[in-house]
VMD Tcl script that draws the C-alpha trace (Angstrom):
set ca {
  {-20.52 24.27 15.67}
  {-17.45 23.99 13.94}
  {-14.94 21.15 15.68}
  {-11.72 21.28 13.83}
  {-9.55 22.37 16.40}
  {-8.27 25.85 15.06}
  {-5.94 28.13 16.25}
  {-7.61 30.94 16.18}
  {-5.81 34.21 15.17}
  {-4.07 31.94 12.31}
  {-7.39 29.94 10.81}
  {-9.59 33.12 11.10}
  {-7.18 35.24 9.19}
  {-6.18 32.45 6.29}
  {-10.66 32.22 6.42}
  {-10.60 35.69 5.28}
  {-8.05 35.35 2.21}
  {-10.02 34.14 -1.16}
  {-9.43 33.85 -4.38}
  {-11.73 35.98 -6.75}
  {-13.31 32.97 -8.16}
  {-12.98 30.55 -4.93}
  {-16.86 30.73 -4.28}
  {-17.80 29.62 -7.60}
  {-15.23 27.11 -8.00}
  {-16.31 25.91 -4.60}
  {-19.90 25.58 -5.54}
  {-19.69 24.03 -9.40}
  {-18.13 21.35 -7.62}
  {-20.41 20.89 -4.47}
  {-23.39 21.19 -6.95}
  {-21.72 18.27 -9.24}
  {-22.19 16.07 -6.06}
  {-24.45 17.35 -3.86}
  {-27.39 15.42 -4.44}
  {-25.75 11.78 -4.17}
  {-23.78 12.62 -1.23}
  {-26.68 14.05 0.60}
  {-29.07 11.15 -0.52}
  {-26.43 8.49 0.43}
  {-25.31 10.85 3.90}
  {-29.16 10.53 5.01}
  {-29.29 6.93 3.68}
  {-27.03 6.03 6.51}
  {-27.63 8.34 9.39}
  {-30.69 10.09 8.38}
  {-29.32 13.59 10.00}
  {-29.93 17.12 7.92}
  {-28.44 18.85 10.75}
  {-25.34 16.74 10.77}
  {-24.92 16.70 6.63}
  {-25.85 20.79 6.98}
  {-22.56 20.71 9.38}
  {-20.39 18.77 7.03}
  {-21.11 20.89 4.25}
  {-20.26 24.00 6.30}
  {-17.10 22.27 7.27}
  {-16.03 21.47 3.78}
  {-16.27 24.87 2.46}
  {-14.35 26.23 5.27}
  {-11.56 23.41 4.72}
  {-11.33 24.55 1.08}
  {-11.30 28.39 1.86}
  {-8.29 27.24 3.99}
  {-6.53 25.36 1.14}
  {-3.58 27.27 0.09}
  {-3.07 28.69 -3.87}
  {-0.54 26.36 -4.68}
  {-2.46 23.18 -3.83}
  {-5.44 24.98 -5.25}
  {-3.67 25.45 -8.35}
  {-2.57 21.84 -8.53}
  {-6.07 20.49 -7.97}
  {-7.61 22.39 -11.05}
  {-4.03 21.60 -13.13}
  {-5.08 17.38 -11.92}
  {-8.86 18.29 -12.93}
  {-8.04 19.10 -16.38}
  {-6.33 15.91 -17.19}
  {-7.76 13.30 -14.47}
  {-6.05 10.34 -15.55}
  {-2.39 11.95 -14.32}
  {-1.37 9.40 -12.55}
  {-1.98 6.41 -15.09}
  {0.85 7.08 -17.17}
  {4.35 5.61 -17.10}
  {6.04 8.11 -15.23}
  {4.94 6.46 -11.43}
  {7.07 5.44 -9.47}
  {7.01 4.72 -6.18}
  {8.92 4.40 -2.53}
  {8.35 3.67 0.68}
  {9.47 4.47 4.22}
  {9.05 4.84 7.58}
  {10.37 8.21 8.29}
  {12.80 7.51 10.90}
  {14.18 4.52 9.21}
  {15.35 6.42 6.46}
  {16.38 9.95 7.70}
  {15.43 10.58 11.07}
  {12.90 13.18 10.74}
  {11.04 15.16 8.42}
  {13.58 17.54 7.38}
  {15.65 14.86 6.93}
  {13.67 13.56 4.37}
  {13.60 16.68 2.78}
  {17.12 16.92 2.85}
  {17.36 13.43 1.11}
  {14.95 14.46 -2.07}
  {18.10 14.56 -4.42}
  {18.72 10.44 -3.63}
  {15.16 10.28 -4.01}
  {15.20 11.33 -7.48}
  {18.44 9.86 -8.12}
  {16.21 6.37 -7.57}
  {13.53 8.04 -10.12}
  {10.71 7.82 -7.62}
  {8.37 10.97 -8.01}
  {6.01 8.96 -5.06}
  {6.38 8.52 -1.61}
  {4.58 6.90 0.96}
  {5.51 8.01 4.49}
  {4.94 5.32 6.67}
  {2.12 6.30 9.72}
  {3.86 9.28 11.14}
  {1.08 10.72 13.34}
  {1.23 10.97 17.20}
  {1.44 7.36 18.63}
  {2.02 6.08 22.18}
  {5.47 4.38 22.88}
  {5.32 0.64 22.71}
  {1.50 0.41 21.38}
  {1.80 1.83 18.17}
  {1.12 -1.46 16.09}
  {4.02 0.19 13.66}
  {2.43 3.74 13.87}
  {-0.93 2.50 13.54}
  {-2.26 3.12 16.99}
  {-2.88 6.77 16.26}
  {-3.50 9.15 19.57}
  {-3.92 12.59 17.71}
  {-4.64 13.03 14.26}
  {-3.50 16.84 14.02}
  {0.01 16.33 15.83}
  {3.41 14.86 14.20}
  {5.18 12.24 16.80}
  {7.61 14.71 18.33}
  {10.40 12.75 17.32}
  {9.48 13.42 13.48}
  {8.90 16.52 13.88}
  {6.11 19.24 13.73}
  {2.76 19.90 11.10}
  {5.11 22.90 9.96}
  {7.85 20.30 9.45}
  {5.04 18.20 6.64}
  {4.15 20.76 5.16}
  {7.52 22.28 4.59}
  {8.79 18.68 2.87}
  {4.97 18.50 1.18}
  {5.80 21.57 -0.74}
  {9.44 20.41 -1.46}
  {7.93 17.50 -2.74}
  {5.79 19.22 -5.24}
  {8.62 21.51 -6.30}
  {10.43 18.76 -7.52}
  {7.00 16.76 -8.86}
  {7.35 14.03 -6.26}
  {3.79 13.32 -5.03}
  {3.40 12.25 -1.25}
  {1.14 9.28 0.12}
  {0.60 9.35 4.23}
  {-1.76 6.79 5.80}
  {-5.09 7.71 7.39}
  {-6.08 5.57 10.00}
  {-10.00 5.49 10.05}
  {-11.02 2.23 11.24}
  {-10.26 2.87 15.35}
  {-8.04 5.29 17.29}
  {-5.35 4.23 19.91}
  {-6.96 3.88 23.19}
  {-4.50 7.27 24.38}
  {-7.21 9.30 22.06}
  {-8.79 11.89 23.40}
  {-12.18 10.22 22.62}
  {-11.02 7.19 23.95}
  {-10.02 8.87 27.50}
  {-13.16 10.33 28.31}
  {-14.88 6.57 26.89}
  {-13.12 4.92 29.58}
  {-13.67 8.07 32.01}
  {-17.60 6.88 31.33}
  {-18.52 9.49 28.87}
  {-21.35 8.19 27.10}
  {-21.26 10.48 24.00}
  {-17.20 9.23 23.61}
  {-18.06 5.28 24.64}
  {-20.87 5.66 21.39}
  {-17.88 6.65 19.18}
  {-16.52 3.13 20.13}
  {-18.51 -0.07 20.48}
  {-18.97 -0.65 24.22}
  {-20.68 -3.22 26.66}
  {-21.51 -3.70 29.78}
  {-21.35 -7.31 29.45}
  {-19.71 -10.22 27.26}
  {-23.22 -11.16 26.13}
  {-23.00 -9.04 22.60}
  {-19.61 -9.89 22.29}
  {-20.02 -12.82 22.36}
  {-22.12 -12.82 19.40}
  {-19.83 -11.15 17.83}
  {-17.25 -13.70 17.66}
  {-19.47 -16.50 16.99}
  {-19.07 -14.69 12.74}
  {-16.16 -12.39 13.31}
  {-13.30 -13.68 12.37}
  {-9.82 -13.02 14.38}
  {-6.78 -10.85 13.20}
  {-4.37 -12.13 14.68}
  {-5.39 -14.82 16.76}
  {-1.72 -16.02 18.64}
  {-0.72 -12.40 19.35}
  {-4.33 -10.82 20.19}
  {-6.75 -13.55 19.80}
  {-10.35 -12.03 19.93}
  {-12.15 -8.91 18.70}
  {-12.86 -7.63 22.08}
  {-10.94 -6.36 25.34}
  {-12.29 -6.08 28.82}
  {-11.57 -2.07 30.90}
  {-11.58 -3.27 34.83}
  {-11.49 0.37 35.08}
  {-14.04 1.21 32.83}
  {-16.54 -1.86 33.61}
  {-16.94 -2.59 29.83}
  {-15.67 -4.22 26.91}
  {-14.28 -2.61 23.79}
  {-14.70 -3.83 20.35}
  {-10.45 -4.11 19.46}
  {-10.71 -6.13 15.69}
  {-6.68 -5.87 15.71}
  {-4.75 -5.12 19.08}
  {-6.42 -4.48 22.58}
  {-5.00 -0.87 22.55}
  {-6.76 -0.09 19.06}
  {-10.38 0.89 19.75}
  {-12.75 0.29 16.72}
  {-14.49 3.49 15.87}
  {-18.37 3.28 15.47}
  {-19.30 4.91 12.06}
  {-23.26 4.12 12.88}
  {-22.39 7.48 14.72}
  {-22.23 10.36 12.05}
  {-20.39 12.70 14.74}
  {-17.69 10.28 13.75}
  {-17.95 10.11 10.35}
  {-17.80 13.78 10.22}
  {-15.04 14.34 12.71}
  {-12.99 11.92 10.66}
  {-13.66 13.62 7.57}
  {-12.06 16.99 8.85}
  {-8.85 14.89 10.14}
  {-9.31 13.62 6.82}
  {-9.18 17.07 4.91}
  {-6.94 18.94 7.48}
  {-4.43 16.55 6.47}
  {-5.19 16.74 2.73}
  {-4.92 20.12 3.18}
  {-1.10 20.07 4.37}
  {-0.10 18.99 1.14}
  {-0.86 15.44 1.07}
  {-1.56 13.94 -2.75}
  {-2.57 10.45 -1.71}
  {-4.61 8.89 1.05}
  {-3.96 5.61 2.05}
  {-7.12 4.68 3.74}
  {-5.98 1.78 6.49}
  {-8.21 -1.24 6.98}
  {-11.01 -0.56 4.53}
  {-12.78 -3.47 4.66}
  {-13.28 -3.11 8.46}
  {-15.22 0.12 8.64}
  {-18.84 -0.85 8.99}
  {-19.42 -3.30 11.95}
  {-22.82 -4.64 12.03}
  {-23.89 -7.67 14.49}
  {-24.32 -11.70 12.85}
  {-21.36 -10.71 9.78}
  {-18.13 -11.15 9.40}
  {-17.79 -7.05 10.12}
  {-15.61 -7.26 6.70}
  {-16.90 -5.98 3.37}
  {-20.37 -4.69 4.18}
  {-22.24 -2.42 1.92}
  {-22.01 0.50 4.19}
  {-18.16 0.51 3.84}
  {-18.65 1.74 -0.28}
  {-21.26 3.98 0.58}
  {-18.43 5.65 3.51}
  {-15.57 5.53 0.75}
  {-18.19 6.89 -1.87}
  {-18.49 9.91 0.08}
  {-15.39 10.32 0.91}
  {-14.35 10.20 -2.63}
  {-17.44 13.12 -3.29}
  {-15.87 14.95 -0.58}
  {-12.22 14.92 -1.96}
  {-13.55 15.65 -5.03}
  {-15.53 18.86 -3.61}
  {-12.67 20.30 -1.45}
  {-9.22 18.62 -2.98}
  {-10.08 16.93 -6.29}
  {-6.25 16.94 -6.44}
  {-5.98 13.70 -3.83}
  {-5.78 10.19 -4.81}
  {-7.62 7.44 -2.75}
  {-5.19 4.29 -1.81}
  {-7.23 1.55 -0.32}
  {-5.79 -0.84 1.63}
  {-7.96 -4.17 1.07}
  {-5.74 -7.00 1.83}
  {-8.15 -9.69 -0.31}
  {-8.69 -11.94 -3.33}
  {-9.72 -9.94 -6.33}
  {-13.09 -10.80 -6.35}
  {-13.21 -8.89 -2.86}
  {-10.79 -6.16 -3.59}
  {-12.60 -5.10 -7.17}
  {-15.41 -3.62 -5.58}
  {-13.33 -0.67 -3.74}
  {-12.66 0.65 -7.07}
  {-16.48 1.19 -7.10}
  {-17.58 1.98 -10.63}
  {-16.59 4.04 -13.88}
  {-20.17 6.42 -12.79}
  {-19.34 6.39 -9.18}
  {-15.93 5.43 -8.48}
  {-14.90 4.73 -5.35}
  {-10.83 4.54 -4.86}
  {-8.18 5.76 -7.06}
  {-6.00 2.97 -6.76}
  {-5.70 -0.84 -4.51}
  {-3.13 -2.25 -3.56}
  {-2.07 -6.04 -5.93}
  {-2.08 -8.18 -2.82}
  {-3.01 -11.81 -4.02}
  {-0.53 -10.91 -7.05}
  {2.35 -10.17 -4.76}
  {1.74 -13.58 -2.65}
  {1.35 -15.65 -5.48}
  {4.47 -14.13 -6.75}
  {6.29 -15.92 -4.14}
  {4.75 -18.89 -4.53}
  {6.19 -19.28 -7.98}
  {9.62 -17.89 -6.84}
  {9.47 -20.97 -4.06}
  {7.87 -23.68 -6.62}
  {9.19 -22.00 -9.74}
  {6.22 -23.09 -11.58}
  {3.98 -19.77 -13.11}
  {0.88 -21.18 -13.77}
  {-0.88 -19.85 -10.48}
  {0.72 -16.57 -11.19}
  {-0.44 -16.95 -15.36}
  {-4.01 -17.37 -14.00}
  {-3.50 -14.07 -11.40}
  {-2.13 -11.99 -14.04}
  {-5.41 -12.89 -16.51}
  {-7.74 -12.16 -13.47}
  {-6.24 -8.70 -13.42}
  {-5.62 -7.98 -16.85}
  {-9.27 -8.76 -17.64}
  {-10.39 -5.98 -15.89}
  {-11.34 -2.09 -16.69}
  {-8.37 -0.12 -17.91}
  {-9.73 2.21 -15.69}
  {-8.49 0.54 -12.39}
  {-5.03 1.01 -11.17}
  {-3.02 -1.32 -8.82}
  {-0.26 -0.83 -7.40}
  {2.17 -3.58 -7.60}
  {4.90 -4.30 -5.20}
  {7.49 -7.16 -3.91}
  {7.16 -6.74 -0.63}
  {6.05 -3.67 2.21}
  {6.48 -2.94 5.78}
  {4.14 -6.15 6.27}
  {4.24 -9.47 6.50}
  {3.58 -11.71 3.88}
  {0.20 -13.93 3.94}
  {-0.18 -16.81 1.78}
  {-3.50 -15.45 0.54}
  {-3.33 -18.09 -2.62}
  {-6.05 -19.21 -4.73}
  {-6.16 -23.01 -3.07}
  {-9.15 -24.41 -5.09}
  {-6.91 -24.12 -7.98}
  {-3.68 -25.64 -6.26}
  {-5.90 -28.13 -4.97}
  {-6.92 -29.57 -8.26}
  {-3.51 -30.49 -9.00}
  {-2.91 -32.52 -5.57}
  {-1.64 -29.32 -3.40}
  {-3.22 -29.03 0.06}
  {-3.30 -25.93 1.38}
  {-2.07 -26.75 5.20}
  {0.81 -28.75 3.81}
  {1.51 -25.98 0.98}
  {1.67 -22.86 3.37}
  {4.21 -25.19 5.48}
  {6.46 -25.49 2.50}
  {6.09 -21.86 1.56}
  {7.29 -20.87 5.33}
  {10.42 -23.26 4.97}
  {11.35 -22.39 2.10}
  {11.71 -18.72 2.84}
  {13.43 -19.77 6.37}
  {15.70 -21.36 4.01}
  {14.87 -24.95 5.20}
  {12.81 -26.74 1.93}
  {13.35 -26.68 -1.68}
  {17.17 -25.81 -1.86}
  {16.14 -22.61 -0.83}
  {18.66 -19.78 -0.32}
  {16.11 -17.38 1.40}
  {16.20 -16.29 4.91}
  {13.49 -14.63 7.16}
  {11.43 -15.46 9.91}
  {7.73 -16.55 10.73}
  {4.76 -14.16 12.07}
  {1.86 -14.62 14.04}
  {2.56 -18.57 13.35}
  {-0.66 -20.77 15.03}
  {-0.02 -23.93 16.34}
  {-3.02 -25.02 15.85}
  {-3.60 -24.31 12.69}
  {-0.27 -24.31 11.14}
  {-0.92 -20.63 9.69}
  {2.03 -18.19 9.94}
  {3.11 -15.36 7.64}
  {6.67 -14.74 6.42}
  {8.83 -12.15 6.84}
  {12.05 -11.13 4.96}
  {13.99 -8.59 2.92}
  {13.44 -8.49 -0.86}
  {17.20 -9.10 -1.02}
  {17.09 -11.81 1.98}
  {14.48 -13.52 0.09}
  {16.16 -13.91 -3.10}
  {19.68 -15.15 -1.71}
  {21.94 -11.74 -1.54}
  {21.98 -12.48 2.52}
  {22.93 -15.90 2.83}
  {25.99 -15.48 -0.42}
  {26.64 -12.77 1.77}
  {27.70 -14.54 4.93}
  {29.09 -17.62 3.07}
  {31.28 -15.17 0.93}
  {30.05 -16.68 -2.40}
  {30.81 -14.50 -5.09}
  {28.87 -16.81 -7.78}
  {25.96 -17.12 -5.96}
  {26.10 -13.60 -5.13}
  {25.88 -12.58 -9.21}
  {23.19 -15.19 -9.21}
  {21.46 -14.11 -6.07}
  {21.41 -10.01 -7.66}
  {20.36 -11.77 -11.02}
  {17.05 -12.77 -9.53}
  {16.23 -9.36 -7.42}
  {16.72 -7.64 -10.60}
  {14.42 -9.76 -12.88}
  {11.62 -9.90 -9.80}
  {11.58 -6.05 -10.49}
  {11.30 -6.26 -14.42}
  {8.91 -8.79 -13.94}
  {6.98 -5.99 -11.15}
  {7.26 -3.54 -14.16}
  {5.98 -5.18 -16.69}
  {2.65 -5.62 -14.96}
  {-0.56 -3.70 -15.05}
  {-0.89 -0.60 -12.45}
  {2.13 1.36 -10.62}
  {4.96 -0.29 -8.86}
  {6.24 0.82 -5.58}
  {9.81 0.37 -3.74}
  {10.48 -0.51 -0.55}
  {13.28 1.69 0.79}
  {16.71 -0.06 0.79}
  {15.66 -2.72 -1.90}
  {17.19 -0.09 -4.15}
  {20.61 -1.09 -2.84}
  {19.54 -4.71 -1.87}
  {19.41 -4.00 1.86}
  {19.29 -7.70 3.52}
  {17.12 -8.42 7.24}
  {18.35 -6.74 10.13}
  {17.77 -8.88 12.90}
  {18.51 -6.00 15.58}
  {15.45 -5.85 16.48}
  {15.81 -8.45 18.86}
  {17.36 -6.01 21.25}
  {14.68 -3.64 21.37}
  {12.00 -4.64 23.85}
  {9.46 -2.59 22.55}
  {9.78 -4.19 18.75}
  {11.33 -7.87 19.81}
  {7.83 -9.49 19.66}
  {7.20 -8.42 16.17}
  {9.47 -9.91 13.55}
  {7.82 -7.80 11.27}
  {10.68 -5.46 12.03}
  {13.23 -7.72 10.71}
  {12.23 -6.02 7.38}
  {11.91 -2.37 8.96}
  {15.76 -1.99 9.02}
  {17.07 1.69 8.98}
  {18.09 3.06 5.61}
  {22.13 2.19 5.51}
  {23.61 4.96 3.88}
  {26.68 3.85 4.16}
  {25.90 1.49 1.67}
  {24.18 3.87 -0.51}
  {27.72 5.30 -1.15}
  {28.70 2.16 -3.35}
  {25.42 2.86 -5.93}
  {28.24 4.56 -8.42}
  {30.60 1.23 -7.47}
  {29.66 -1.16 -10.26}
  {32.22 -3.86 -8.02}
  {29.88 -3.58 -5.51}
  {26.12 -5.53 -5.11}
  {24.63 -1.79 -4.25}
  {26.28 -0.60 -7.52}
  {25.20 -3.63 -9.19}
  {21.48 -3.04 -8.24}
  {20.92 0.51 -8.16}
  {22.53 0.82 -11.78}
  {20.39 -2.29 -13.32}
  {17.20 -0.73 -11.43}
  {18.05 2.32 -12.91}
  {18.23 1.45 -16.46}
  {14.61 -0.70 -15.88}
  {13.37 2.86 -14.58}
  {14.30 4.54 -16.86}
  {12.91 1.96 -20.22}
  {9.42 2.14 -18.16}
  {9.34 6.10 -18.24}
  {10.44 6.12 -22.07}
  {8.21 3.40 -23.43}
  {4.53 4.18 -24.06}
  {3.83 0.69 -23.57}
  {3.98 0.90 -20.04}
  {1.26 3.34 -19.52}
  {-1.46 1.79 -16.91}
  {-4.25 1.63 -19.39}
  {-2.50 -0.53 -21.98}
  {-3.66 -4.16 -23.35}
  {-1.58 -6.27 -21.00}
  {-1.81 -10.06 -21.32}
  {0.05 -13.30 -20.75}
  {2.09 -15.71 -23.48}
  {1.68 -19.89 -22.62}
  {5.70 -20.31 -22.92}
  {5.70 -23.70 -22.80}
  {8.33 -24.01 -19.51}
  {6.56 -24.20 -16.17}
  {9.07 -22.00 -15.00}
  {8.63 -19.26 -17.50}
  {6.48 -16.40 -17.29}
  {5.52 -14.21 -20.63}
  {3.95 -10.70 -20.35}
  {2.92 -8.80 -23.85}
  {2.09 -5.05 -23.40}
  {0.30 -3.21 -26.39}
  {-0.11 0.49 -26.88}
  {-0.62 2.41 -29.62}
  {0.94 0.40 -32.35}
  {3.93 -0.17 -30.08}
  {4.47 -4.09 -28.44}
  {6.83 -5.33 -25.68}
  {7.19 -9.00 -24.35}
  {8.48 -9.52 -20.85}
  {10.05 -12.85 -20.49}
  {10.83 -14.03 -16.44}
  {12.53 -17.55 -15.91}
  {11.52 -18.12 -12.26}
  {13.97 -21.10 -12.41}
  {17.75 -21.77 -11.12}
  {18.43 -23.31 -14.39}
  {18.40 -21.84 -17.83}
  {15.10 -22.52 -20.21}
  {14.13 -22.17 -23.30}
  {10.47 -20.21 -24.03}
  {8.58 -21.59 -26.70}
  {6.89 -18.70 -27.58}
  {5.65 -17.49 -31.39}
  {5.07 -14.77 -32.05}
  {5.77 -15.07 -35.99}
  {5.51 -10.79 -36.64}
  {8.82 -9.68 -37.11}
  {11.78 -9.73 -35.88}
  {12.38 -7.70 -31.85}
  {14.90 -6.14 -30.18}
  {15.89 -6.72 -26.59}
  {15.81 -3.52 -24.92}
  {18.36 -4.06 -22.24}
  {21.51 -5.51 -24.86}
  {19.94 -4.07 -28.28}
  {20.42 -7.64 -29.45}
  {17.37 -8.15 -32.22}
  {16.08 -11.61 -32.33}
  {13.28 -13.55 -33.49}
  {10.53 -14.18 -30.48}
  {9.96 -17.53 -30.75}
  {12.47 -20.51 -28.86}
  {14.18 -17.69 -26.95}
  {16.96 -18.99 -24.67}
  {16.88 -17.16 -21.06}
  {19.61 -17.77 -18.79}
  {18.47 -18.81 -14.86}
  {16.76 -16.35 -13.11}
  {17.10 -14.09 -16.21}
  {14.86 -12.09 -18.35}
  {13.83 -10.48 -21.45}
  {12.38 -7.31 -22.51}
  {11.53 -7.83 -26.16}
  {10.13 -5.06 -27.90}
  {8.23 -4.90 -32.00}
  {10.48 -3.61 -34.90}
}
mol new
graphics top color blue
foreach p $ca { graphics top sphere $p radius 0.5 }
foreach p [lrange $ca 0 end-1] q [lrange $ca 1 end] { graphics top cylinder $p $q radius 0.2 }
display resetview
């Protein structure tokens, strides 16, 4: 029996419509993967009946897939590595933040371009209760819009006007647990025992409590635990992040299956990339860490085989907030990949690190780590998101030159508070412990880099030398390996917006300090060249603009780093088809000199046209270089 939900004189006509050649599409690709996903599908649950349902289900989700998006999936078919070239660029929002609704965003898609994204990630915009959302994260119906954003219609409306205009859209899909306002979740508390084996439920603390003797906590000031007590419901409920987030039990293959078809319907209103929330979390399983367990790559296995059956035009985005050696994996393999693309986290926190100690060797060592993998995987790289930052650094490493890591995640904090290292960063602490002296940072791109505080003091010098350093942190973003992504505003250079603080429902969570609604007020000045926005947007623009015209930037070039000889200078060389570029960063408030040679030929720097010799290159503080091959 078919549970999807459908409206019924609607679905059962659009069932009826087929193209000619539908059935046979449908089935060349369902035979390409039928045997793994069945052998894996029993592997874990050991249920014909259940797989027999799934397949049903999939062939009725792709019946209901429209022409267009059918169209696009066999156009992304033919030439499957699409989305590794240099064209990518990406942006990202919460929807109300940065036009109120839906058609809002649709009626911004002309700025959008202007900023030469063809990406967008809409931050979780699915039903959510008011004041337990966890940022939109809490999700209480996976087929409903919040009201507030507007309606299915309203998606799929700006989906299309999306593709019209070859800007893909990214939308996150929430798999790991449900807000506790879920319909599943209602009749679990309400004692319904097939709902309460969707979740993980006891009658006692007993289990529980072996639980937490090897799983570690989320956020342990804010919701310390992994498990919340119902008085009304006599149980506990397994709750990894917040008490009103119930974790979902995928031992249960009704709830793999159900969250498949949320999984498709959405795919099917024009969605291009998933953004699968909390990977690492899936799988629970009792005496582990309930983080990175087998089962978790056979679940995103299949649901790659499933995309692949019914959209093969969606991208996989995993979210797996780790050190590479535990973030590799979700890429699965070249013969059975797993996602499309994962997110450059340790790269993005060690990026800080060098901004705060302005020494790059930490960062030298990331960038080799990554660049030694398979051309085939794709990160995307990024400054900063709607999260915090975690100092996530490789601390073996600092520790062999003297740095502890208590004392070193101190520093980082103060520094970006603007209280150590003549910083002029501001932002504030999240989820700090006490105990033991852990916190995350949060901040603006443009807060963390100075524009905020030369701001306020009226400094007009360290202003210029404030935008200096935002621009070069996104040449340096770039130049690396993968796809970079925007964070709405930092276009413009948007500083923290500590209003927050008056809402009670986001005051607790300073996370929103960096959630500031899109000023578009500002966004007037981006043709001002007086102004910082003009200043910004234009020198953004022109980096845009290089990446989309040189080859070198493709994902699947050579990429490597050049010793410079300066702690504070970073080198990046890019190869591609007889074509070379060198990316020089000085992470420093003083001007260096890069000792470089590279003794074949004379370059050109792309941003002046000045041609120079790449060797003892003079960079002015917080400058940089793009040096490309005569």
């Amino acid at each position: 029996m078919r549970s999807t939900q459908k409206k019924a004189g609607k679905d059962e006509k659009k069932e009826k419509v087929q193209l000619p050649d539908a059935a046979a599409i449908f089935q060349k690709r369902l035979k390409k993967h039928h045997d793994e996903l069945k052998w894996l599908y029993t592997e874990l649950y050991g249920n014909d009946s259940m797989f027999a349902e799934l397949c049903d289900n999939m062939w009725q989700f792709y019946q209901e897939r429209n022409d267009t998006l059918r169209a696009l999936d066999e156009k992304r078919e033919a030439q499957p590595d699409w989305y590794k070239k240099n064209d990518m660029l990406g942006m990202m929002f919460y929807i109300d933040n940065f036009a109120g609704n839906m058609k809002g965003v649709e009626s911004r898609l002309d700025y959008i371009e202007q900023c030469n994204v063809n990406y967008i990630h809409l931050m979780p915009f699915l039903d959510t209760p008011e004041g337990r959302s966890d940022g939109g994260y809490a999700v209480s119906d996976f087929r409903k819009v919040q009201e507030k954003l507007g309606t299915m219609e309203d998606l799929e409306s700006l989906t299309a006007a999306c593709h019209k205009k070859g800007i893909n859209v990214c939308m996150d899909f929430v798999m790991n647990h449900t807000s506790e306002d879920h319909e599943w979740a209602k009749k679990a508390r309400g004692g319904d025992g097939e709902y309460m084996d969707r979740y993980f439920f006891f009658d006692n603390s007993y289990i529980p409590s072996l639980y937490e003797k090897t799983v570690p906590q989320v956020f342990p000031t804010t919701a310390p635990g992994n498990f919340t007590w119902l008085p009304d419901a006599g149980h506990f409920v397994m709750t990894t992040f917040y008490p009103y987030q119930w974790d979902l039990n995928y031992k249960n293959p009704r709830v793999f299956n159900e969250m498949m078809y949320n999984f498709l319907y959405l795919a099917n209103r024009g969605i291009d990339i998933i953004r699968i929330d909390a990977v690492p979390y899936i799988w629970k399983e009792l005496n582990t860490s309930c983080r990175n367990l087998l089962q978790v790559h056979t679940i995103v296995r299949m649901m790659r085989m499933i995309s692949e059956i019914v959209c093969p035009g969606i991208l996989l985005l995993g979210e797996v907030v780790m050190e590479p050696e535990k973030v590799v994996p979700y890429f699965g393999t070249v013969e059975k990949p797993e996602c499309h693309m994962l997110y450059n986290v340790t790269t993005m926190a060690t990026t800080w690190h060098t901004v705060a100690t302005r020494d790059v060797g930490l960062l030298k060592k990331q960038l080799d780590i990554v660049n030694s993998l398979p051309k085939d995987y794709v990160f995307l790289n990024y400054l900063r998101c709607h999260d915090d930052i975690g100092w996530g650094l490789d601390y073996a490493t600092l520790q062999q030159e003297g740095i502890r890591e208590r004392d070193h995640k101190k520093y980082l904090n103060d520094y970006f508070q603007g209280y150590d290292g003549d910083s002029n960063s501001r932002g504030e602490l999240y989820n700090a412990d006490p105990v033991t002296g852990d916190a995350r940072f949060c901040g603006t791109t443009a807060s963390m880099c100075g524009i905020e505080k030369a701001g306020f003091e009226q400094n007009a010098e360290a202003m210029e030398r404030a935008i200096r350093f935002d621009v070069m942190l996104h040449a340096y973003m770039f130049m690396q390996s993968g796809i970079p992504v925007l964070y709405s505003g930092d276009e413009i250079g948007q500083v923290n917006d500590y209003t927050y603080k008056e809402n009670p429902l986001k005051a607790a969570d300073s996370r929103y300090i960096h959630r500031g609604a899109m000023n578009w007020e500002l966004a007037k000045n981006i043709a001002d060249p007086r102004t910082v926005e003009g200043k910004l947007f234009t020198a953004l623009d022109r980096l845009e603009k290089l990446r989309k015209q040189e080859k070198v930037f493709v994902s699947n070039a050579d990429t490597w780093t050049i010793e410079t000889w300066d702690s504070s200078v970073l080198c990046i060389g890019r190869y591609f088809e007889g074509e070379k570029i060198l990316g020089l960063f000085n992470f420093s408030e003083f001007d260096k000199t890069a000792w470089i040679n590279e003794t074949d030929g004379e370059y050109v720097e792309l941003i002046s046209g000045e041609r120079m010799q790449a060797s003892g290159v003079n960079i002015p503080a917080y400058g940089f270089y793009y040096l490309k091959k005569c």
